[in-house]
Residue, then its C-alpha position, 0 to 999 in steps of 0.5 A: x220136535x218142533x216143525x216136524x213133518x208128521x203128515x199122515x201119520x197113525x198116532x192113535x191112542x199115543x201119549x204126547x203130552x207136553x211135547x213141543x210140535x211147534x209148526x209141525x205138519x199134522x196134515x191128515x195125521x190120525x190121533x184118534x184117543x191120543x193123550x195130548x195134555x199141555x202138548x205145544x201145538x201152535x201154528x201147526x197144521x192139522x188140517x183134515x186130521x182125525x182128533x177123534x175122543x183126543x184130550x186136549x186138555x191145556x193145550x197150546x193151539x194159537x194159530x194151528x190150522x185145524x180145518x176140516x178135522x175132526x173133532x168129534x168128541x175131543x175135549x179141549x178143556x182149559x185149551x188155548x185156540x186163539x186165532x186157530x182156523x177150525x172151518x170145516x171142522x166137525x165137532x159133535x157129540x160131547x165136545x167139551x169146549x172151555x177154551x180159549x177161542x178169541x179170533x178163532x175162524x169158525x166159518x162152516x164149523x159143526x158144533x156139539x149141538x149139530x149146528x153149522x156156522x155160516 
């Protein structure tokens, strides 16, 4: 499923765990609780997507474009978001952060603590 266009989809409370969405467009996509475990995400697009409470747990990120979405309460343990762009991102209450976040773009994030990156 790699580059597949899935913008706007309801992927709400769907188990893709392991797939491969390599380039895939998730633009304004709703994965509220969905389960992504290890899913391949990089250089896809979720911008203004709704990740609501999603498990991101080993997740590949690298490079996905992740802003303006919301992040509220998804947890992105052991998850790899080198050089994902996260601006404009919501991500309160209980995220769960221990991921990998070397050159990731944070400008106008919200994190857990209510915080905003300049």
């Amino acid at each position: 499923m790699s580059g597949v266009d899935l913008k706007g989809a309801d992927l709400r409370e769907r188990d893709l765990s392991g797939r491969n969405l390599h380039g895939a467009d998730l633009r304004g996509a709703d994965l509220a609780d969905s389960f992504l475990h290890g899913i391949n995400l990089e250089d896809a697009d979720l911008s203004n997507a709704n990740l609501f409470r999603a498990n991101l747990l080993q997740a590949n990120l690298r490079n996905a474009n992740l802003e303006g979405a919301n992040l509220i309460g998804a947890d992105f343990s052991g998850a790899d978001l080198s050089n994902a762009n996260l601006r404009n991102a919501k991500m309160l209450s209980g995220n769960r952060l221990l991921a990998k976040l070397t050159g990731a773009r944070l400008s106008g994030t919200t994190f857990p603590d209510g915080t905003k990156n300049a």
